[in-house]
C-alpha positions as CSV (number, residue, x, y, z in Angstrom):
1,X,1.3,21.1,6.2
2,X,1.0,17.3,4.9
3,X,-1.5,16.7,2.8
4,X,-3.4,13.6,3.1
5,X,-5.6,13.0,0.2
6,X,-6.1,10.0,-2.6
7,X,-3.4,10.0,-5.9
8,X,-5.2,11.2,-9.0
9,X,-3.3,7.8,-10.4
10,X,-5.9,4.5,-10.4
11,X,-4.5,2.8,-8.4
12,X,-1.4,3.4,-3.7
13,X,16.3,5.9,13.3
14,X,18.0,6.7,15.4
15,X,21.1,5.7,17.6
16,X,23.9,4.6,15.8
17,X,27.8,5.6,16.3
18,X,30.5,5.7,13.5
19,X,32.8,2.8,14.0
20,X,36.8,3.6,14.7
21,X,38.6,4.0,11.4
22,X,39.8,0.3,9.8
23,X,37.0,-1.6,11.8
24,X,34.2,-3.5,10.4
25,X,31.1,-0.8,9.4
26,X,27.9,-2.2,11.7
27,X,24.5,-1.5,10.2
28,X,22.9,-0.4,13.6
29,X,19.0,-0.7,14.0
30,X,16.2,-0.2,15.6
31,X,13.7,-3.0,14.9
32,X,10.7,-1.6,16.0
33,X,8.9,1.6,16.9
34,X,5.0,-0.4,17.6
35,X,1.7,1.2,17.5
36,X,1.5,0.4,21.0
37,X,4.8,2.4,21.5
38,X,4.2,5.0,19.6
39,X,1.0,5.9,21.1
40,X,2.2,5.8,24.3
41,X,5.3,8.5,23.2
42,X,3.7,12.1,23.5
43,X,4.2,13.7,20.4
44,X,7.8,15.1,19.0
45,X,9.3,14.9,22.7
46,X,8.5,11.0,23.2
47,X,10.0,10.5,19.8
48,X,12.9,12.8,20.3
49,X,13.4,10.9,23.9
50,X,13.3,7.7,22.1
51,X,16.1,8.6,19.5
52,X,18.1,9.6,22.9
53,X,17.7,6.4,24.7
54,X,19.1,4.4,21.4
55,X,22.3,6.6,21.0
56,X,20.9,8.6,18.6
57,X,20.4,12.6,18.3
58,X,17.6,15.0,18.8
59,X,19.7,17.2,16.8
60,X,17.6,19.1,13.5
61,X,18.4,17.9,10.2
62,X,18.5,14.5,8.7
63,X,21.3,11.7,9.9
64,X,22.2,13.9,13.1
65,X,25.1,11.9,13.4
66,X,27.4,12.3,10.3
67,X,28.2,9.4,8.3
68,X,25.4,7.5,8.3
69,X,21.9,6.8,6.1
70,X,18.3,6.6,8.4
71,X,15.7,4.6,6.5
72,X,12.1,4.2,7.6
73,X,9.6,1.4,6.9
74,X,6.4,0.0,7.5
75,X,6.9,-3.2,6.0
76,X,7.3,-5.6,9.3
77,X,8.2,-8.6,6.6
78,X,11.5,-8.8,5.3
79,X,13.7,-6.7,7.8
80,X,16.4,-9.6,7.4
81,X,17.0,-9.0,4.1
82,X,17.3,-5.6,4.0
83,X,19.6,-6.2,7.7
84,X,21.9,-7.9,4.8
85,X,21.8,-6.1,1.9
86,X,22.5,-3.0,4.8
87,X,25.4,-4.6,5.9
88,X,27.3,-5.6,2.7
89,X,26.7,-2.2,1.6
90,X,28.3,-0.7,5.1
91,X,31.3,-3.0,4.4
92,X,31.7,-2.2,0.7
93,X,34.2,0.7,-0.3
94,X,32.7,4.2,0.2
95,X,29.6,2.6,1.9
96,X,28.5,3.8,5.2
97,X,25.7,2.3,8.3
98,X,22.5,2.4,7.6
99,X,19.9,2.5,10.7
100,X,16.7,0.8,10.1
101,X,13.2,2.0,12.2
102,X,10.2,0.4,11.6
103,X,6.4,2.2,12.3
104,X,2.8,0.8,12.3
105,X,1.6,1.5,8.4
106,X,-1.4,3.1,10.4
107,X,0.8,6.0,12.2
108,X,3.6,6.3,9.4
109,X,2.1,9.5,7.7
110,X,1.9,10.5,11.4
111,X,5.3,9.7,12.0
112,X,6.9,11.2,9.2
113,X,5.0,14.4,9.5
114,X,6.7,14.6,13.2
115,X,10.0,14.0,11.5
116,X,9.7,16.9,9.1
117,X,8.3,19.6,11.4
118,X,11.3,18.3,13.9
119,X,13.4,18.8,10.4
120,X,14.8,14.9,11.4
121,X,13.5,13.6,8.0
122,X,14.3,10.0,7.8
123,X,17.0,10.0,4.5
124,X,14.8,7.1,3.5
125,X,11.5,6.0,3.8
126,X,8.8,4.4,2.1
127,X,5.3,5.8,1.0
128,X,2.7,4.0,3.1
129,X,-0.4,6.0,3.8
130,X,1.4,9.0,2.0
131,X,-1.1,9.8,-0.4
132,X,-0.2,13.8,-1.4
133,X,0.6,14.1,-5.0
134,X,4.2,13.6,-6.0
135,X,4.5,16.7,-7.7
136,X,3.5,18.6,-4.3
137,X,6.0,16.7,-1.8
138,X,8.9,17.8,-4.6
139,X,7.6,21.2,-4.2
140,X,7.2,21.2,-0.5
141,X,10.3,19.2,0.1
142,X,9.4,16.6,1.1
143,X,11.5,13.9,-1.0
144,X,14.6,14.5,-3.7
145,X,15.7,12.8,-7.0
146,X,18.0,10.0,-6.4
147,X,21.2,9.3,-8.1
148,X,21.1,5.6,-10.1
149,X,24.3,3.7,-11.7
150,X,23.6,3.1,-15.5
151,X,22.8,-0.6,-14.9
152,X,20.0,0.3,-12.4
153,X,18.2,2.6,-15.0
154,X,18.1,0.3,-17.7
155,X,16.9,-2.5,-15.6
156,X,14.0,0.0,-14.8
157,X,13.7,1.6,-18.6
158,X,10.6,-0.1,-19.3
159,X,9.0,0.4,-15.5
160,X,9.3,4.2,-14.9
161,X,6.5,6.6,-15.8
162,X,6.6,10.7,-16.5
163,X,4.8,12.4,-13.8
164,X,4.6,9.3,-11.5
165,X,8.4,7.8,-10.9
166,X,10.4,11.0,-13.1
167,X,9.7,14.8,-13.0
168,X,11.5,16.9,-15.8
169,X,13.5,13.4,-16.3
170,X,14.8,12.7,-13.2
171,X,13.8,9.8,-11.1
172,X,12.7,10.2,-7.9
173,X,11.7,6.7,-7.2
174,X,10.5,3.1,-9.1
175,X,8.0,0.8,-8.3
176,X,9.3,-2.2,-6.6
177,X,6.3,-4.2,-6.5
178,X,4.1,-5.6,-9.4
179,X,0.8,-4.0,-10.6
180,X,-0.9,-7.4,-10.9
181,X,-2.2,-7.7,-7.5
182,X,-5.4,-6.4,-5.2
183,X,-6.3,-5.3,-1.4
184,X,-9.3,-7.8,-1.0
185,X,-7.6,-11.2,-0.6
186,X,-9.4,-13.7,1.4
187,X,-7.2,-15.1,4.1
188,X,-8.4,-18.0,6.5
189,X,-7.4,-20.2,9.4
190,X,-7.5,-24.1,7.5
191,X,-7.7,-25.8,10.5
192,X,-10.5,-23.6,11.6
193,X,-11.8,-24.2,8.3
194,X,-11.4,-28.0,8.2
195,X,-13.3,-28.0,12.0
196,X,-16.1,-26.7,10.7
197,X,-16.4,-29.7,7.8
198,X,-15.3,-26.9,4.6
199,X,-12.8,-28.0,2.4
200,X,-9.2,-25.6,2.9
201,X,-8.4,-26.7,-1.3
202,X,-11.8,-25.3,-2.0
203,X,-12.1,-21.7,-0.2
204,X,-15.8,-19.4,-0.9
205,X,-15.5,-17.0,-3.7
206,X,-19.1,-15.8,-4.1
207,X,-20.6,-13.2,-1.3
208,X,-23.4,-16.0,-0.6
209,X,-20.1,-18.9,-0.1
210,X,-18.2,-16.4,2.4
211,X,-21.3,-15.9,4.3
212,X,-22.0,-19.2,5.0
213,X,-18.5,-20.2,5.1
214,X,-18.4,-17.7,8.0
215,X,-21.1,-18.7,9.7
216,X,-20.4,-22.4,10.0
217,X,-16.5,-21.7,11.1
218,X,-18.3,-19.3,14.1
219,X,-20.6,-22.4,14.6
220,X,-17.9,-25.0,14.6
221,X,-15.8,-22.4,16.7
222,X,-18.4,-23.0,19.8
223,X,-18.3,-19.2,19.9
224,X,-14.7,-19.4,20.4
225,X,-14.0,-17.3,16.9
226,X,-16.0,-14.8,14.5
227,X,-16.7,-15.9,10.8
228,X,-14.5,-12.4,10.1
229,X,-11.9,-9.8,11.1
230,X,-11.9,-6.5,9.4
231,X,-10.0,-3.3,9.6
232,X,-13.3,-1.0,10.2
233,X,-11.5,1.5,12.0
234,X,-9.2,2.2,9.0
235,X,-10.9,3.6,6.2
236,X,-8.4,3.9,3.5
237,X,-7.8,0.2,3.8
238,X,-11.8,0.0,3.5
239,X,-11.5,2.1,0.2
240,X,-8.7,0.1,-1.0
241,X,-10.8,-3.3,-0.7
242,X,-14.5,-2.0,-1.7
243,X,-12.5,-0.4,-4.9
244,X,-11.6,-4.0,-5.4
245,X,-14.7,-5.7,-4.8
246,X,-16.8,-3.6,-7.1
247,X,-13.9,-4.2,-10.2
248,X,-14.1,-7.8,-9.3
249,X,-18.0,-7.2,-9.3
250,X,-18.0,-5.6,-12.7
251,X,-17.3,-2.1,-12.3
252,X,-15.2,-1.0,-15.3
253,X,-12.6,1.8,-13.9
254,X,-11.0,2.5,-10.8
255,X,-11.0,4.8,-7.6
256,X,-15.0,5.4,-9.1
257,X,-13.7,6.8,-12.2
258,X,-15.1,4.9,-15.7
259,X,-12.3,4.2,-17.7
260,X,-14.3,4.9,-21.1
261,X,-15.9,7.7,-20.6
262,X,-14.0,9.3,-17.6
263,X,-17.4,9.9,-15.4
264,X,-17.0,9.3,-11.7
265,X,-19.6,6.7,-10.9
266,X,-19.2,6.0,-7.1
267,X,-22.6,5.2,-6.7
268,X,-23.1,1.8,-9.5
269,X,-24.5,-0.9,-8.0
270,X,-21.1,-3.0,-8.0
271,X,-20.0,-0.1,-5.5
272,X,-23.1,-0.9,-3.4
273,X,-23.5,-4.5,-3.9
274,X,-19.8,-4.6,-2.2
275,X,-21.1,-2.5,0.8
276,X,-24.2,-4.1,0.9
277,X,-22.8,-7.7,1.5
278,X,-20.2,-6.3,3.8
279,X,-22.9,-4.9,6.1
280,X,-25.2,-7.9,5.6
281,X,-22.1,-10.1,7.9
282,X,-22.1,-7.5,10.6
283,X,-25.8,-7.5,10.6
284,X,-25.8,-11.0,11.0
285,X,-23.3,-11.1,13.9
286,X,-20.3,-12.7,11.9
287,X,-18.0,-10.3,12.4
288,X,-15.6,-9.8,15.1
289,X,-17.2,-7.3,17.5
290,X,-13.4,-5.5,17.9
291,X,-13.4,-5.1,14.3
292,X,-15.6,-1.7,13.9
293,X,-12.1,-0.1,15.5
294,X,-9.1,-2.0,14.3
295,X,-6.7,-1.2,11.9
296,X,-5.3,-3.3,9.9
297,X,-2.1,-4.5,11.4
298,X,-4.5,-4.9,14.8
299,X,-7.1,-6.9,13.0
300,X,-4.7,-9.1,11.2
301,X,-2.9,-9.4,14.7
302,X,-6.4,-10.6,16.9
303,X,-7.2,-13.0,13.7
304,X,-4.3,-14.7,14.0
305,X,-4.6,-15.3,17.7
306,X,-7.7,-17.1,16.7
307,X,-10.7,-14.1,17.2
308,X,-12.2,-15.2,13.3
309,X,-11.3,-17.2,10.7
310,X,-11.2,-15.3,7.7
311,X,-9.9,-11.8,7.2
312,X,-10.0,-9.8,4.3
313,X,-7.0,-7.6,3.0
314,X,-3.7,-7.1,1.1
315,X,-1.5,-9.8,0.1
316,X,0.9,-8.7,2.2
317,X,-0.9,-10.3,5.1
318,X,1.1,-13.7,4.6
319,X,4.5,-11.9,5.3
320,X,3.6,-10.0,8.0
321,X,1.5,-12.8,9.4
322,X,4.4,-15.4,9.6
323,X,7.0,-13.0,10.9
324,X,5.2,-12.6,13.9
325,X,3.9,-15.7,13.8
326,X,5.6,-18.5,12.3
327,X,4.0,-21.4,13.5
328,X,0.9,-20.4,12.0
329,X,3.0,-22.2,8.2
330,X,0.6,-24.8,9.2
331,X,-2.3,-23.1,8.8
332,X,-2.5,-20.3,6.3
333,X,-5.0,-20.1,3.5
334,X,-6.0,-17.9,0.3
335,X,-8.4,-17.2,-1.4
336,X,-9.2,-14.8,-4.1
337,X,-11.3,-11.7,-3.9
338,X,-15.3,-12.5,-3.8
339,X,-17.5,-12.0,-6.2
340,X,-20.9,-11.4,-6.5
341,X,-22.3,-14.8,-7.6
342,X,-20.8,-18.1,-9.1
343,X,-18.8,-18.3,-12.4
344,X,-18.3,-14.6,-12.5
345,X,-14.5,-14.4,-14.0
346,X,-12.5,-11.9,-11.9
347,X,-10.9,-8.8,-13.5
348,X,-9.5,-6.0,-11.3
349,X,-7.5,-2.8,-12.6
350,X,-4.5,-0.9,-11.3
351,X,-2.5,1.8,-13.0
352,X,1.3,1.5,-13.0
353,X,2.5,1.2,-9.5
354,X,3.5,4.0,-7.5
355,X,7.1,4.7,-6.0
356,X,8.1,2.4,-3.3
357,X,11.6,4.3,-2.0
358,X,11.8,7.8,-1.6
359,X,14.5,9.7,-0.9
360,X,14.9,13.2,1.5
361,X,16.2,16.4,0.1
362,X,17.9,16.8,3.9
363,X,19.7,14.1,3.4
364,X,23.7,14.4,3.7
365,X,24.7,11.6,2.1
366,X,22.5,11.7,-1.1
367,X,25.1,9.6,-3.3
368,X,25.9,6.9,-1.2
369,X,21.9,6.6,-1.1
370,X,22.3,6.4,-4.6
371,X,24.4,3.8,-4.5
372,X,22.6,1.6,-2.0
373,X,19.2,2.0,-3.9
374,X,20.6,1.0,-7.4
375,X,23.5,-1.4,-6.2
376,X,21.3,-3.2,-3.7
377,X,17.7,-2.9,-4.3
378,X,17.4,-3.0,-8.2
379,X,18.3,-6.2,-8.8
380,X,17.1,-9.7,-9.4
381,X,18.7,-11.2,-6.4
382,X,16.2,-8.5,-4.1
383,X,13.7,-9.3,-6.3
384,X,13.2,-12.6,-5.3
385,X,13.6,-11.2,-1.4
386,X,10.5,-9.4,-1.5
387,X,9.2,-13.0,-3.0
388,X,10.3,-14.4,0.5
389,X,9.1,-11.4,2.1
390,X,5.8,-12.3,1.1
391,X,4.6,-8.5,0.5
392,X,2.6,-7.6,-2.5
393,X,4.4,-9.4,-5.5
394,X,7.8,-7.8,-7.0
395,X,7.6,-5.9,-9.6
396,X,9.3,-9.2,-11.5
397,X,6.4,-11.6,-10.9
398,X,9.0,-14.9,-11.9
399,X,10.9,-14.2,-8.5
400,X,8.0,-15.7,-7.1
401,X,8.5,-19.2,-8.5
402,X,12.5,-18.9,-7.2
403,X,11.5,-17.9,-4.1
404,X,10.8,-19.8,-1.2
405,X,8.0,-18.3,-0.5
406,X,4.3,-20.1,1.3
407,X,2.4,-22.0,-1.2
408,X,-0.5,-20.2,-0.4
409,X,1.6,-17.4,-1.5
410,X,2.7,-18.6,-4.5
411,X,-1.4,-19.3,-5.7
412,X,-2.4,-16.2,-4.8
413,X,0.3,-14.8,-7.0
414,X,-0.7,-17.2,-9.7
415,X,-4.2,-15.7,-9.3
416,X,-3.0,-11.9,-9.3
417,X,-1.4,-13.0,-12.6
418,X,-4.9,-14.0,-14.4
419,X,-7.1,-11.3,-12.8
420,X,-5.5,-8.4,-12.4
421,X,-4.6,-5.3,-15.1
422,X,-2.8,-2.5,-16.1
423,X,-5.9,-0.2,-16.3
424,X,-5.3,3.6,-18.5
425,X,-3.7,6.4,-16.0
426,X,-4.1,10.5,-17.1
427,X,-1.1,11.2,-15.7
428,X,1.1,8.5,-18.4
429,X,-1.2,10.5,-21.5
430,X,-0.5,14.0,-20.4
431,X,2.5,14.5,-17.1
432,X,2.6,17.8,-17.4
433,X,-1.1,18.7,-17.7
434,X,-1.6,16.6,-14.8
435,X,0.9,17.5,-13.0
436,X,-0.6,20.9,-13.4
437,X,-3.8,19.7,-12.1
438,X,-2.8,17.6,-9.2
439,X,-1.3,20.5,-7.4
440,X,-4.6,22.2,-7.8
441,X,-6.8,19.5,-6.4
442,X,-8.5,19.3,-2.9
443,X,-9.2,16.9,-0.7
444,X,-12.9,15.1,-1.3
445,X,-14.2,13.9,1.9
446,X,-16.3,11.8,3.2
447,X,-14.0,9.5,0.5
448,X,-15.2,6.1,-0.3
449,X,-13.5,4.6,2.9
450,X,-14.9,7.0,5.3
451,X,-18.3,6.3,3.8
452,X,-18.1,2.0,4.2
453,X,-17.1,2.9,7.6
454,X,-19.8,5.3,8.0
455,X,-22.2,2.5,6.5
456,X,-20.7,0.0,9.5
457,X,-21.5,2.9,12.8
458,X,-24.4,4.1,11.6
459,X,-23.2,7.5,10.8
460,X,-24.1,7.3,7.3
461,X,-26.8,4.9,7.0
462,X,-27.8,5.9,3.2
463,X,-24.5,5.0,2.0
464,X,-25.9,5.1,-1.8
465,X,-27.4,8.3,-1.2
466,X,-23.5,9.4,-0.2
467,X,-22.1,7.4,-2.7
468,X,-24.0,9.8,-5.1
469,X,-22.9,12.6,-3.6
470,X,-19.2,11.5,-3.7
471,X,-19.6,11.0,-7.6
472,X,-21.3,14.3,-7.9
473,X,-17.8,16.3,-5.6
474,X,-15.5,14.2,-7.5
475,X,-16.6,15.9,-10.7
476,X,-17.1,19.5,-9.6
477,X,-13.7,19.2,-7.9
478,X,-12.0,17.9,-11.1
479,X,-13.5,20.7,-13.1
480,X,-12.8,22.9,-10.6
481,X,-9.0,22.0,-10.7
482,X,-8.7,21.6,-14.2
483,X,-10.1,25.4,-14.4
484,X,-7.8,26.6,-12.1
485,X,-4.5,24.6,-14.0
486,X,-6.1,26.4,-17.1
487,X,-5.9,29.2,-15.8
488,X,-2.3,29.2,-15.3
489,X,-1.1,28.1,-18.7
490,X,-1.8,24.0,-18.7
491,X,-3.1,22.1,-21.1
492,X,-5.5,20.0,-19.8
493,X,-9.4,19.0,-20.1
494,X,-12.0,16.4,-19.2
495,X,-11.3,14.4,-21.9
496,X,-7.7,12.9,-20.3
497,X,-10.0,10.8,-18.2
498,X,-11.4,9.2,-21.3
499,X,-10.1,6.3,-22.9
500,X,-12.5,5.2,-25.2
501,X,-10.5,2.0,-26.7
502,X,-9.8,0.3,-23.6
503,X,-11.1,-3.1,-23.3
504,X,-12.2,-5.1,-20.2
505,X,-10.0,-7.8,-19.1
506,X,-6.4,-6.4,-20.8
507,X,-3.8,-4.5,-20.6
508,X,-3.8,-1.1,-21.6
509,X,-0.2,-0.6,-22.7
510,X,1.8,2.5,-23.6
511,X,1.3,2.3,-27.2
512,X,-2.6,2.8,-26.6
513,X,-2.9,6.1,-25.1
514,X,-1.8,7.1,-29.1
């Protein structure tokens, strides 16, 4: 069974036919499986009939065909350059097709689950939505150690983790994207903006700014356009950006843990502050009526048709935005997560990044998957690819200023730089304890994200009072699984969770878990 809970880390193809021997190698794709589609497909058959109608096989096992890679994404920026690296690596000695599928980030755990109880595991995909412990998708096969050159690993000596990229020293992934960076970002319309008499150079960074910022673009709009879209319908994007805007609003930890004294503390008033103002638009009729069941890739898609002028989410939004959109160049603008109230300096945490690639134990070709990983993707050249992608920064920030990526972009990135931090993670002071521990753990529910959106229907209208409450199972679940990991032989405690020398506003490097 998948299992679909929040990492214990602070934070996140079908159809293709072997060429005739001595002819070019084509890198055969399918660009895109939409939520639209998918929805409309009725379960494993409609996929299955949809890998028949491109070519492909409903056969069991990864890569039906023989001879080829399958890679999944849900990153609908910066299929280009992986179309090229795909092809100079299918036209390279000993390199083979590669057939790219992408899927809405919304239905991709959906997707992939589909895959594995089909046994048609995609060979690669990505990790969007996938939030069961790494240590428990090893164990229930779910993804494999990949084989790296020598130049690949050292270019990612100083990036990879125990217990989070490596398991018993092998690597099973590496973070492609940068730690500095945050899910609250404030996008906007400028010539909305500009209508409405507001300066695009000067966007709202307090709650009280936004608000009125949102009110006058609705005003200005004739009724035309909302002051915001939001992705209400998908809580783990709502978790990911309330997270946000309580760090930014001075909460000192992350996913509701306190970084000094390891206490789960869901319920501080930086946690309801964020609701609060959140709640405070709706009730005043600023934001986009659509909003309460959108996801995000549907909110971002009816803002940029014009149905508000700001919308709040990852920075990922200015890729995906001008791929589909291109036109709208012209128009995009940033602005960094709000705070509370004026000259409040932004700081927000994130332990080391996750695993962007992983790859499938099913997979028949598991060293040419190697090869395309470390040859292709692990280098500087696909570093500053991701810059044009426009996704969440690469994990070598100076790509950005080679790049050509938006200018609004390029600030944001400069802003990630100055307010956001590598924050302490358990799992770097003790892998094996907590490695121990994750496989014990249980799903706490309502999370924070179902609990904003229960704030927004009315299905949870004392949102501190379950904010408490979430605090409260957080700890009796961690005690709980750190009894249970005890039990069988680890060595783990409370105390993991507790960094007592870590200081607002830095870094908390490797040398300073001791």
């Amino acid at each position: 069974m998948f299992i679909n809970k929040k990492s214990a880390i602070p934070p996140g193809s079908w159809g293709c036919v072997m060429p005739e021997a001595g002819s070019p190698r084509k890198v055969e794709v399918m660009h895109t499986l939409s939520r639209r589609r998918f929805m409309q497909t009725t379960g494993l058959m409609g996929l299955m009939a949809a890998a028949a109608a491109c070519g492909g096989t409903s056969g069991a096992g990864s890569g039906g065909s023989a001879g080829r890679l399958t890679w999944w994404d849900a990153q609908e920026s910066g299929q280009e350059a992986k179309e090229a690296l795909f092809k100079k690596f299918a036209e390279s000695p000993g390199g083979v097709p590669v057939e790219y599928t992408h899927v809405s980030a919304a239905k991709f755990p959906q997707a992939l689950q589909l895959a594995k109880q089909s046994k048609q595991l995609p060979d690669i995909h990505v990790n969007v939505g996938i939030g069961a412990q790494v240590e428990q998708l090893i164990k229930d096969g779910w993804v494999a150690p990949i084989e790296l050159g020598e130049a690949a690993l050292k270019r990612l000596d100083d990036q990879l983790y125990e217990g989070i990229h490596t398991f018993e020293g092998k690597v099973y992934s590496w973070p492609i994207y940068h730690y500095r960076s945050y899910m609250a970002v404030t996008w906007f319309d400028t010539q909305l903006v500009a209508k409405a008499g507001l300066d695009p150079n000067a966007p709202p960074t307090t709650y009280d700014e936004f608000r009125a910022a949102c009110a006058a673009t609705q005003k200005a709009s004739g009724g035309d356009s909302h002051g915001l879209a939001w992705c209400i319908g998908m809580p783990i994007r709502l978790g990911f950006a309330v997270d946000k805007m309580a760090q930014a609003g001075g909460f000192q930890g992350a996913d509701g843990c306190l970084f000094k004294t390891g206490e789960y503390a869901y319920h501080d008033d930086a946690f309801v502050n964020a609701i609060e103002f959140m709640l405070s638009l709706q009730k005043d009729g600023l934001i986009a009526p659509g909003s309460r069941s959108w996801s995000d890739d549907v909110a971002r898609g009816r803002w940029a048709a014009g149905a508000a002028t700001y919308f709040i989410s990852g920075p990922f939004t200015a890729g995906s935005t001008l791929e589909t959109v291109p036109q709208w160049k012209d128009k995009l603008g940033v602005g960094p997560v709000l705070v509370p109230e004026a000259g409040k300096k932004v700081a927000t945490y994130s332990g080391p990044r996750e695993g962007t690639y992983w790859l499938s134990p099913t997979c028949k070709h598991p060293k040419e998957a190697g090869r395309l990983l470390g040859d292709y993707f692990v280098t500087d050249s696909y570093a500053v690819d991701l810059a044009n992608a426009m996704l969440q920064p690469p994990s070598d920030m100076e790509a950005v200023a080679r790049s050509n990526a938006h200018p609004a972009y390029k600030k944001l990135v400069g802003w990630f730089a100055e307010q956001a931090y590598l924050c302490p993670a358990p799992v770097v002071r003790n892998p094996k304890g907590m490695t121990a521990y994750q496989a014990e753990t249980k799903e706490v529910t309502p999370g924070l994200g179902d609990i904003v959106q229960g704030a927004f229907t009315g299905d949870i209208p004392d949102y501190r009072k379950a904010l408490k409450e979430l605090s409260d199972k957080m700890t009796a679940e961690r005690d709980r699984a750190i009894a249970a990991a005890k039990a069988k032989g680890a060595e783990i405690s409370v105390d993991d969770w507790v960094f007592s020398n870590w200081k607002p506003e830095t870094d908390y490097t490797r040398e300073m878990y001791g």
